[in-house]
C-alpha positions in Angstrom: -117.9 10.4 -77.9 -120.7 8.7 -75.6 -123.7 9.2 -75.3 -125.4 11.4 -72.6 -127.1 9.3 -69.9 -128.4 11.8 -67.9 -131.9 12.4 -69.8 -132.0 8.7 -69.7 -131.5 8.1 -66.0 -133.5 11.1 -64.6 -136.6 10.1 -66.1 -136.8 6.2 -66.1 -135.5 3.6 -63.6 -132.2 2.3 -65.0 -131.6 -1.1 -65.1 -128.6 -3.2 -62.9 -126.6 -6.1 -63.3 -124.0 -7.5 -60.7 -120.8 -9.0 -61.6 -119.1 -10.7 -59.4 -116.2 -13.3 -60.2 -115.2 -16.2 -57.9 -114.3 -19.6 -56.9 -115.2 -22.3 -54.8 -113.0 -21.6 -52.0 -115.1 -18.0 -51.5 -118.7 -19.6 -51.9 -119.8 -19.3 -48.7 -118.3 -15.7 -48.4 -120.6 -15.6 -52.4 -123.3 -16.8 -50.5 -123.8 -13.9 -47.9 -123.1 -11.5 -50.9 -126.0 -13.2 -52.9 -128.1 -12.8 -50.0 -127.6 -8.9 -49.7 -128.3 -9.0 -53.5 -131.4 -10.5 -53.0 -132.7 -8.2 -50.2 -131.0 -4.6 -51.4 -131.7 -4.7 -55.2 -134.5 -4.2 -56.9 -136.5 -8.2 -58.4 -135.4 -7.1 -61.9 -131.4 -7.1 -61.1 -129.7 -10.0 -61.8 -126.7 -11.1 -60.1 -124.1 -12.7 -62.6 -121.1 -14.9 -61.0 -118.2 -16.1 -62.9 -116.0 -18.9 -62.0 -113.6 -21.8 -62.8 -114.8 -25.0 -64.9 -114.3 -26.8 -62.3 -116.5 -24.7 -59.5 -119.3 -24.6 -61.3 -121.1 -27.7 -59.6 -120.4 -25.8 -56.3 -122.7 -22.8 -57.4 -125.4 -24.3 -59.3 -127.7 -24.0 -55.9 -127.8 -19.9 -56.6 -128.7 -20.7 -60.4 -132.5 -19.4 -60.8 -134.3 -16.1 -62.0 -131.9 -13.6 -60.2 -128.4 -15.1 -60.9 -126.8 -16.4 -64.0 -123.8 -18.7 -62.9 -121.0 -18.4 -66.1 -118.4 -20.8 -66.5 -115.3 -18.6 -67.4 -114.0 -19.9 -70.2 -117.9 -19.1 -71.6 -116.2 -15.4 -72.7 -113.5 -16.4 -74.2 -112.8 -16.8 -78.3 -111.9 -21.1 -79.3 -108.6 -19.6 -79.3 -107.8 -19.8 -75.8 -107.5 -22.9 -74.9 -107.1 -24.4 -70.8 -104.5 -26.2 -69.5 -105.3 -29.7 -68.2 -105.9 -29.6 -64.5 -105.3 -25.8 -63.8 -107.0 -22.8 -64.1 -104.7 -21.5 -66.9 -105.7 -21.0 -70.5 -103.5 -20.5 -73.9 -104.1 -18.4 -76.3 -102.3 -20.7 -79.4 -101.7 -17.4 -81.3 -99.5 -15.7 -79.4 -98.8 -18.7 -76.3 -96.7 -16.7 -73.5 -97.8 -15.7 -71.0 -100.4 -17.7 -70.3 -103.7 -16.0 -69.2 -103.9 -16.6 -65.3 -107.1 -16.9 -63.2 -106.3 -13.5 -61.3 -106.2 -11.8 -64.9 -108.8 -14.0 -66.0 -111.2 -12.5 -63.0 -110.4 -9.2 -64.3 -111.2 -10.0 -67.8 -114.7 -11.1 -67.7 -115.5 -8.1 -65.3 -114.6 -6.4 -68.2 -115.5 -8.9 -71.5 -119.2 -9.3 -69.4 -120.5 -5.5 -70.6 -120.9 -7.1 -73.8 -123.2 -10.2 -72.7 -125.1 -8.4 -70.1 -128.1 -6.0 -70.6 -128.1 -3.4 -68.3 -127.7 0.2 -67.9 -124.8 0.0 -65.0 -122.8 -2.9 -63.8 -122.4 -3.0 -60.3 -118.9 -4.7 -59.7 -118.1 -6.6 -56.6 -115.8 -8.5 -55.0 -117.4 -12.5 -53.0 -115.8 -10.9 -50.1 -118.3 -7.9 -50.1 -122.0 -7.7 -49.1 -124.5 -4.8 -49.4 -126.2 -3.6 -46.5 -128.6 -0.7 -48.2 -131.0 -0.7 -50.7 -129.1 -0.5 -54.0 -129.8 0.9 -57.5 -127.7 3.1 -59.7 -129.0 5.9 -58.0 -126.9 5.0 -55.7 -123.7 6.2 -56.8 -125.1 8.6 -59.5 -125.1 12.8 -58.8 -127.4 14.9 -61.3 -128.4 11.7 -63.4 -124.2 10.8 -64.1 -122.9 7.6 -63.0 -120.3 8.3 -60.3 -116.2 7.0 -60.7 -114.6 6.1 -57.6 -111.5 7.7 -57.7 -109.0 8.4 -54.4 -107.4 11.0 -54.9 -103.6 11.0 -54.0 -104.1 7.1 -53.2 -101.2 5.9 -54.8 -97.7 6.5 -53.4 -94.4 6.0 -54.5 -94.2 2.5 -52.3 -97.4 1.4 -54.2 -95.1 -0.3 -56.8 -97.7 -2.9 -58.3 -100.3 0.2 -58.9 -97.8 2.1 -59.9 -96.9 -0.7 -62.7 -100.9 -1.0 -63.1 -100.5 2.7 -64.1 -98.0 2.5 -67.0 -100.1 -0.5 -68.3 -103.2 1.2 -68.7 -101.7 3.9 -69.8 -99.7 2.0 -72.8 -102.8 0.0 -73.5 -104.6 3.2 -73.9 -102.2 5.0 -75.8 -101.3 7.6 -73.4 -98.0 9.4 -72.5 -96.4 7.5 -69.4 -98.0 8.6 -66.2 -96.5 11.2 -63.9 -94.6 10.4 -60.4 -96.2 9.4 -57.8 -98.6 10.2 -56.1 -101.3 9.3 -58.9 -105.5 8.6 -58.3 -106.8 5.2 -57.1 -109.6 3.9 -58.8 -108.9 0.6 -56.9 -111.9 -0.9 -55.1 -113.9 -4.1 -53.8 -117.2 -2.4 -54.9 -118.2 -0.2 -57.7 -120.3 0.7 -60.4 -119.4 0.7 -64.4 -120.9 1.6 -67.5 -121.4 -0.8 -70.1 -120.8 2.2 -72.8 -118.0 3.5 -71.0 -116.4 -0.4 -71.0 -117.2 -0.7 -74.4 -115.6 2.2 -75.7 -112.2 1.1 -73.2 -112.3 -2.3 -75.3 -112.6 -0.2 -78.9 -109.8 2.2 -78.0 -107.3 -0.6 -77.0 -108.2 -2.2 -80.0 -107.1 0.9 -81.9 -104.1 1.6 -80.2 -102.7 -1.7 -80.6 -104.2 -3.1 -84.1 -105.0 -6.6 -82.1 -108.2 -7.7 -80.0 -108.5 -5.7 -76.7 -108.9 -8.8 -75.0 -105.5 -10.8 -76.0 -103.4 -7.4 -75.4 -105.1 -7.2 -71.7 -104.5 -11.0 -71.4 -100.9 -10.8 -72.3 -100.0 -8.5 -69.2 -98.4 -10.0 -66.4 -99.5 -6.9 -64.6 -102.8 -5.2 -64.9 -105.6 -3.4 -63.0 -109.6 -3.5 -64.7 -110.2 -0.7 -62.5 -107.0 1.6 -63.0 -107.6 0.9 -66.5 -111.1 2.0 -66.1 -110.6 5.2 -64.3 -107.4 6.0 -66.4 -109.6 5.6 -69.7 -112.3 7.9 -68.4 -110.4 10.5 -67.0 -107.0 11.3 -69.4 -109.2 9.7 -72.7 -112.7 10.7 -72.3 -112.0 13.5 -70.0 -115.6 13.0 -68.7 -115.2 15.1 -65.4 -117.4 12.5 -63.5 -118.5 13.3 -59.8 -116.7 11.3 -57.5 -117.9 8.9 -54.8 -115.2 6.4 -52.6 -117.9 6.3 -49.4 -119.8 3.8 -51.6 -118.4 0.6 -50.0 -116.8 0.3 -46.2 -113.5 -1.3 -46.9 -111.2 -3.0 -44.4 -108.0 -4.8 -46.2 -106.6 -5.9 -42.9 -104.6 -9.5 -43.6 -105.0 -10.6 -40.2 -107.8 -12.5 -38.8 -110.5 -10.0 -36.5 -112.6 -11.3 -33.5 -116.0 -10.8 -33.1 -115.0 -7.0 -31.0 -112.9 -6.0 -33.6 -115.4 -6.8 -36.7 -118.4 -5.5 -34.7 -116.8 -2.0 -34.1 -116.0 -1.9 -37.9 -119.2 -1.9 -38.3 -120.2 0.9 -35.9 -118.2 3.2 -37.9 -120.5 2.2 -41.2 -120.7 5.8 -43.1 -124.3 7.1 -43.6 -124.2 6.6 -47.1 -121.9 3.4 -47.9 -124.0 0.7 -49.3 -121.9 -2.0 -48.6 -119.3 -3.2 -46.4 -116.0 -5.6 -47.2 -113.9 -7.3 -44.8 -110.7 -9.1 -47.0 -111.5 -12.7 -47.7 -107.1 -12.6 -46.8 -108.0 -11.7 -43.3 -109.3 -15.2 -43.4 -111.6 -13.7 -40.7 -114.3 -16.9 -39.6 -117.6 -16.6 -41.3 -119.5 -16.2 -37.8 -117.0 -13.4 -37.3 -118.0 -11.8 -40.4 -121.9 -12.5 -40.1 -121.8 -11.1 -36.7 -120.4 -7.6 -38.4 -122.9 -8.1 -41.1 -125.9 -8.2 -38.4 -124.3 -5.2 -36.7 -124.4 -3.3 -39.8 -128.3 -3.8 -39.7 -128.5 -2.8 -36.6 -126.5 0.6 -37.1 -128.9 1.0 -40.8 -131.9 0.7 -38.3 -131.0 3.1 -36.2 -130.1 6.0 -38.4 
């Protein structure tokens, strides 16, 4: 069992930590998230971004009191072991598959609540910026940390999150999932417990009898944040209050002019902290700076 956090969280100020993984194709899009870091969280939160060997060099200006820049590889065991000129690593225990960047990204999301000291990750995406003040209060009800969770968001047509729910359900040692439709815990921004991560990594170690993080690695397909939501709703049962107005999402995968990225921003909810236009729309940055500065405009007024 966990602990109880609400005592804890009513009557002090908990402390945050952001995670957000990334490369050096998305730093500038890192750069306008660092920026909304800066302004919306509170001096002590520190933003923590984890990319390729490689990319390091291209975020070393954001390295200073509030962000910690972490080369990958940094939370991984001397057994995995990367691939000359790519972005792929080998674990020489158990070589195939290789571990991929786009697993990799998920795995230090989760592998980071055991370097970081904080009370409540907040997880998000490069592609993401906040445009309200921030703190775990933010997505907490009655002093309990909040699980995004769409209801009914996964269809039968959802293949690849429907795959992402028989893996986290195997990993956790669960009955295979219903038919569709099943709950989306899919997002670009989010908070996590620590405890609650920690406790996912123990229970996939005792289901399997090997290291949580070479089973997760050895999935072709996987999702951190079905896995997430899975583990706290069919393992620990924890009943948590739900919030998916947190973050105002477009996945659109086609380029938006400065109209159509404005009037997304109009429609910002009254209590979404962030906003996230897909890095796929490949949307230009003055496009998505001009929605950002509308989003100011529409916090101002409310």
């Amino acid at each position: 069992m966990l602990p109880d956090h609400r005592t804890r969280r009513e009557s002090s100020v908990s402390k945050l930590a952001v995670i957000t993984p990334s490369y050096a194709q998305d730093v500038e899009l890192f750069a306008d998230l660092h920026r909304s870091v800066l302004e919306f969280t509170s001096d002590d939160t520190i933003h923590h971004v984890f990319v390729p060997p490689g990319d390091r060099e291209a975020f070393a200006r954001f390295e200073g009191p509030r962000c910690h820049v972490w080369v990958r590889s940094e939370l991984l065991p001397r057994r995995y072991l990367r691939m000359p000129g790519t972005d792929l690593y080998v674990n020489y225990r158990r070589p195939w598959p290789p571990l991929r960047g786009w697993v990799m990204q998920q795995t230090v999301k989760i592998a980071s609540a055991g370097l970081i000291d904080a009370d409540a990750m907040l997880v998000v995406d490069s592609d993401a910026v906040l445009v309200r003040p921030t703190g775990v209060e933010s997505f907490s009800r009655d002093g309990r940390l909040c699980l995004y969770r769409l209801e009914n968001g996964v269809t039968a047509e959802m293949k690849r999150h429907v795959i992402w729910h028989q893996v986290a359900r195997d990993l956790l040692g669960l009955p295979p999932s219903p038919p569709p439709p099943l709950p989306d815990y899919v997002t670009a921004l989010t908070f996590w417990d620590p405890e609650v991560v920690r406790a996912m990594q123990r229970r996939i170690t005792q289901v399997t009898g090997r290291d949580w993080l070479d089973v997760f690695n050895s999935r072709l397909h996987v999702s951190e944040f079905i896995l997430y939501g899975v583990f706290v709703d069919e393992v620990l049962k924890a009943d948590l209050p739900v919030n998916t107005t947190i973050c105002h999402l477009s996945y659109n995968h086609e380029p938006w002019d400065e109209a159509t990225a404005t009037a997304f921003a109009d429609r910002l909810p009254p209590d979404a902290v962030g906003m996230m236009i897909s890095a796929k729309s490949h949307t230009p940055m003055e496009v998505r700076q001009a929605a950002i500065r509308r989003c100011a405009q529409v916090v101002e007024s409310s």
